[in-house]
N, C-alpha and C positions, 0 to 999 in steps of 0.2 A: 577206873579201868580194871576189868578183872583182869590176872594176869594167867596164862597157861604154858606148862613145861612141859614139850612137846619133843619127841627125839624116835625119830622110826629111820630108821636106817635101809638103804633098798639092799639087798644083799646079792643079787645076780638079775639078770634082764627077766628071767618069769618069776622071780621069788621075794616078796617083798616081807621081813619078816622085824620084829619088834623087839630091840635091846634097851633092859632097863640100865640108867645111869645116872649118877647123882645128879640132883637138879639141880639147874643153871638161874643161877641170880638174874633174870631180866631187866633187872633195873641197871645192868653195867652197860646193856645196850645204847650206849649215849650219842650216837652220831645217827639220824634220822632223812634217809634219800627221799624224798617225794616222787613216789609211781608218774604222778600228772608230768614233772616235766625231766621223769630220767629215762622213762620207760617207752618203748617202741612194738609193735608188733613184727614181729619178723618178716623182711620181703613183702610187706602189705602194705600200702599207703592209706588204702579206705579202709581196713580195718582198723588200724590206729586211730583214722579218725573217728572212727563211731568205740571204741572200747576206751580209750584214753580222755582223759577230762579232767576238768577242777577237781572234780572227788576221786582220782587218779582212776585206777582199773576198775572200772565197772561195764556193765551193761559185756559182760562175755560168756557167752555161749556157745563157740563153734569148739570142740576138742581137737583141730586142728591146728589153732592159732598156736601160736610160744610166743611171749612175751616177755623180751631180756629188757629189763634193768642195768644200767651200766653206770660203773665209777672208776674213776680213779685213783691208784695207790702211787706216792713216791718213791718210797723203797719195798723190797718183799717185805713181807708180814702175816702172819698168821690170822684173823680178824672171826673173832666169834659174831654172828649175824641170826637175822628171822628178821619176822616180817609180822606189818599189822593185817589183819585181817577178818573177814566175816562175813555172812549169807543172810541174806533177807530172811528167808525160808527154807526149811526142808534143810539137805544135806548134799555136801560135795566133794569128790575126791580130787585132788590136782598133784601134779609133780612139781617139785623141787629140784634144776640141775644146775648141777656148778662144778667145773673143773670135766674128775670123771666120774662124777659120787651125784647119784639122783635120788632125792626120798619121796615118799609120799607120805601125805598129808589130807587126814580128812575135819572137813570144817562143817561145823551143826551151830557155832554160835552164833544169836545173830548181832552180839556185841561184839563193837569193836575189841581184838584180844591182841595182844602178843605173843607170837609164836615162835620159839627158839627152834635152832633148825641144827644148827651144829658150826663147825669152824669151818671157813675159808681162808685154803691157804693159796695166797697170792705169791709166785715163786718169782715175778718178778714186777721190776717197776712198770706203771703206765696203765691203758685201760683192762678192768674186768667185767664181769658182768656175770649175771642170775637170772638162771628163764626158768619160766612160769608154765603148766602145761594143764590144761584142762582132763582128766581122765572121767570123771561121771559126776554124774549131778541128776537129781529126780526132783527140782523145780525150773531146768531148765537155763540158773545161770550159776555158774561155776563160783560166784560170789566178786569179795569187792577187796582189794590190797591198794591200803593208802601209802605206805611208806618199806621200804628196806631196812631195817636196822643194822648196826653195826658199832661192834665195842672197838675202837679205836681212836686216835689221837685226833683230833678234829685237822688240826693244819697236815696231818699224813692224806689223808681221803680228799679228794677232790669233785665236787657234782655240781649239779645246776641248785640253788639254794633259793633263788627269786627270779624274776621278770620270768617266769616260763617261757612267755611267747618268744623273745628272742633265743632264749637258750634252748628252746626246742629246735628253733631256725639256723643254729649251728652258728661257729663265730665268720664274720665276713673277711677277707682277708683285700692289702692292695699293696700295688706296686707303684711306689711316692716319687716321683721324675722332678728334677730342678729343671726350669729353663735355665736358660747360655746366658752366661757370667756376663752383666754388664749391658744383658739386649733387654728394654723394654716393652717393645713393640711384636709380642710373637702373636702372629695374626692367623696362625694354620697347625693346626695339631693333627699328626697323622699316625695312625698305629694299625696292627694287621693281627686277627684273630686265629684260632683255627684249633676245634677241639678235637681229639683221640675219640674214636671211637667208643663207645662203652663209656665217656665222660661225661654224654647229654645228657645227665639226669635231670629229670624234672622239677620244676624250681627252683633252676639257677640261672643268674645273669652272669653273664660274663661282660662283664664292661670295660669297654675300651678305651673312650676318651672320657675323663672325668676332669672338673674346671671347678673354682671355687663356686659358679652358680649353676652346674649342672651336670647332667649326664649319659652318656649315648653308649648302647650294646645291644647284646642280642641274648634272647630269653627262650628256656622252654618251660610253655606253661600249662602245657596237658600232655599226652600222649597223640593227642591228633595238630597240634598250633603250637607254631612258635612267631616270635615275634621280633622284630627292630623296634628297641625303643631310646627312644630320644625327649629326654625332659631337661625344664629350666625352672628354678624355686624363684618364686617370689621376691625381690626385697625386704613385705612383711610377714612379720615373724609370727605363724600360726598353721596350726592344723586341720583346720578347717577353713578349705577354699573360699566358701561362701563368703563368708567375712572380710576377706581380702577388698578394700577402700579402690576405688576405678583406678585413683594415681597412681596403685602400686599393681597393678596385675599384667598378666604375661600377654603379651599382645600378638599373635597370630598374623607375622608378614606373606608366608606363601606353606603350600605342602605340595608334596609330590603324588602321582598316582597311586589311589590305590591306602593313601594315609589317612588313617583317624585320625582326630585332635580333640582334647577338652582339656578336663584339670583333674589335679590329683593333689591328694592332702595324706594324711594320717602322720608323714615322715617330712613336715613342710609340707608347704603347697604352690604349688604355682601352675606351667603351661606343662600338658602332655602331648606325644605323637608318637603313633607305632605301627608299624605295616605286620599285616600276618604275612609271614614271609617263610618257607620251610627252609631253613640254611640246614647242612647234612655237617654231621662232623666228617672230618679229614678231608676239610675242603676249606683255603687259607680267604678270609675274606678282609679289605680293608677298609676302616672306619676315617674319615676326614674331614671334622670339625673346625670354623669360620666363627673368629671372636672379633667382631669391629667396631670400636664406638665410631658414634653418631657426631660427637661434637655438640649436644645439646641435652648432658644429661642419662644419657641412655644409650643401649649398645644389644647389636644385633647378633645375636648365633643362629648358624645354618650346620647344618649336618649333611655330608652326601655319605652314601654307602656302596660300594664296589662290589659287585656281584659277578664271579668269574662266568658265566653262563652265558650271561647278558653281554660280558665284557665292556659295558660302561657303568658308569659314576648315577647312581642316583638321587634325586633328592630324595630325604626323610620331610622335612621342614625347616624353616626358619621364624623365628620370634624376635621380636625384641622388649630388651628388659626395661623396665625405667628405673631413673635416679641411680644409673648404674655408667661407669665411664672406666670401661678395660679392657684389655687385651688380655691375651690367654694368660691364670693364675692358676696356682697349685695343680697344675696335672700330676692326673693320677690313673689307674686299673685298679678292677676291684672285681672279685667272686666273692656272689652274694647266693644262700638260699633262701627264698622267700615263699616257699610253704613250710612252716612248722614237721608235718608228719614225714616230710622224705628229709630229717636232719640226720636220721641213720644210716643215712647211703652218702659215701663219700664223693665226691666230683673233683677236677682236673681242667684246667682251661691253659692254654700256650697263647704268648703274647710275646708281639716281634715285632723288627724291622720300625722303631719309634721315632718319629722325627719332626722337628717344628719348623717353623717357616716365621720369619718377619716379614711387617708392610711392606718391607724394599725385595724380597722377594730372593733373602737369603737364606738358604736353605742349612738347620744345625741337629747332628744326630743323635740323638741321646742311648746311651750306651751302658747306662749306667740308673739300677732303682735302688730303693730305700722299703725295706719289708716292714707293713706295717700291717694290723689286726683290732677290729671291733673292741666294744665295750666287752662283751660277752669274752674276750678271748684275755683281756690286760687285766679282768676280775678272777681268770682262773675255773670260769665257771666250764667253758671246754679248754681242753687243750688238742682238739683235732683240726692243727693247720700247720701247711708250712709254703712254705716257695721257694724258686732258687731258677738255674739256669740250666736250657735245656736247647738241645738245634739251634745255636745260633741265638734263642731269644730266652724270655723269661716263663716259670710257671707258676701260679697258685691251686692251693688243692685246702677243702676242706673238707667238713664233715666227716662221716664214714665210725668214728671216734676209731680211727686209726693210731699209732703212736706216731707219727710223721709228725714232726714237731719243728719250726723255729724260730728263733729267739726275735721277737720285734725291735726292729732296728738293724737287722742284718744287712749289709750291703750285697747287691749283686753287680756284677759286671758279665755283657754279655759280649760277644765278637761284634766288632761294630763290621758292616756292610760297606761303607764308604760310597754308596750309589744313591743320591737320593730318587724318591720318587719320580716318574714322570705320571706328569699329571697337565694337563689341559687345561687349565685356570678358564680361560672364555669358554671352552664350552661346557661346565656346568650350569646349571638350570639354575 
């Protein structure tokens, strides 16, 4: 790799002008961010996806886009940085900004180089970040930047280092519920959702009721559709549905109007079902999940969904599992993003009013979670999440690469209600 010492300094908003200074050893640059899975377009979901890739920033041409890089520091520090970089063809100009110091930068190699940029001074702990800014180009693509450099202590910096796809999808956070000391038969899990405004970002699930075999929330998964989904994993263990042996697969008892059903894999695989449904944030909706074995092996879950509009209880669907004999195990909530390119924009979901039910139809409120957080979040690779208690119930918030930060394992305690639900048991579907 040839190596280039590079230092142009922007001097005021129309004056861009070139100080010589002693040149900077590149090879101190020892901590190396991957563009592919640090880097976001700004406020653009589809631009991210078409500029951002395995071979990190490429394919950009709009001089509109900014495109921040982000990391994190533990404590301030001063951190000398640049960036790799290079143009197919021809020649390009692009900005440098960071903090309140913007440079420019013109790129003619079309080898990958290293280009030192100058010091960032981080004044305090948590995330920063570096945007990228297209200014001219006369082949049309502003060029390609694989990596951020950064002379610093490797355990001080903190980034995404592998699995991009989840680390672009932000860390998932949940809220970890014990059933009632002593009861084994909890046959009804009820909880009530309900997000802020400005929280529905796209491609996030908020889920409500979570069981050692499954899982029921509400999703937005475009700008036009959102959805109720309701799924059950397999018994066997694989990623591809197909595969799944007839004695092990999720078997389809009833669904409600209006519900798909098939299978789904990648993350396990078993039964799926989901209604397009437009739920509106600041609108409280409640979820209430039916775990009953069978007595021969196998055990049924049903999902109803509460829609204050309608003001009744609907079905999503019900399955039953095989070689499976339970009542309700590890309940849990959990906020998940699951588009990679909206891991930039932070989300927000409130979850309330939790309460289980046994076969004899004794109702017990849970008042109290246990804050737990993704592969991606106990690796360090984000640290943008937290939870805690809010109106009466609980909240999770991730993504955004906010500093909102807490420690996995925190306990919550929220006001307990003391009213359980009234709920109609016969007249569910």
């Amino acid at each position: 790799m040839t190596i280039k010492n590079i230092c142009i300094l922007w001097i005021s908003i129309s004056c861009f002008s070139c100080i010589e200074q002693d040149p900077f050893d590149v090879s101190q640059l020892n901590v190396a961010i991957p563009t592919q899975g640090n880097s976001w377009a700004i406020d653009n979901v589809d631009t991210s996806s078409k500029i951002i890739s395995k071979a990190g920033i490429s394919s950009w041409t709009d001089a509109n886009t900014v495109i921040r890089t982000y990391f994190h520091v533990d404590a301030p520090t001063t951190i000398p940085f640049g960036i790799i970089a290079n143009v197919k063809s021809g020649t390009s100009e692009i900005k440098v900004s960071y903090g309140d110091v913007s440079k420019k930068v013109n790129l003619s190699n079309t080898e990958v180089d290293t280009i030192y940029l100058g010091d960032y001074i981080a004044s305090t702990k948590g995330y920063h970040y570096i945007d990228l800014q297209g200014i001219h180009t006369n082949s049309g693509n502003f060029g390609a930047v694989t990596a951020l450099l950064l002379k610093a202590e490797d355990t001080l910096v903190k980034y995404i280092k592998d699995d991009f796809y989840f680390g672009r999808r932000g860390p998932s956070t949940h809220l970890v519920y014990d059933t009632p000391v002593g009861v084994d038969d909890i046959e009804w899990f009820y909880n009530e959702i309900e997000i802020d405004p400005g929280q529905d970002v796209i491609g996030s699930y908020f889920m409500a009721n979570g069981f050692g075999e499954g899982y029921f929330g509400i999703q937005v998964n475009s700008e036009t559709e959102r959805r109720i989904l309701f799924s059950i994993w397999s018994p066997y263990k694989t990623d591809d549905p197909s595969s799944i042996p007839d004695e092990f697969k999720i078997n389809l008892l009833k669904k409600g109007a209006g519900v798909t059903t098939g299978k789904f894999g990648n993350e396990g695989s078993g039964g799926q079902s989901y209604k397009v449904f437009n739920w509106k944030a600041g609108t409280r909706y409640k979820f209430l999940t039916r775990i009953k074995p069978n007595g021969d092996d196998s055990t049924n879950y049903t999902a109803y969904f509460f829609d204050p509009e309608t003001d009744r209880w609907h079905l999503i669907a019900s399955f039953k599992r095989p070689k499976t004999s339970t009542y309700v195990t590890r309940p849990y909530s959990f906020l998940e993003n699951f588009i990679p390119n909206t891991g930039a924009l932070s989300r927000q979901g409130g979850f309330y009013n939790q309460w289980m039910r046994d076969s004899k139809g004794q109702w017990y409120e849970i008042a109290e979670a246990k804050f737990s957080a993704d592969a991606t979040a106990r690796k360090d690779a984000r640290l943008d999440y937290s939870g805690g208690t809010q109106n009466e119930g609980f909240y999770l918030m991730n993504c955004g690469f906010t500093n909102d930060h807490t420690s996995i394992g925190t306990i919550f305690k929220r006001t307990p209600q003391n009213t359980p639900p009234e709920i109609n048991f016969e007249g569910l579907d």
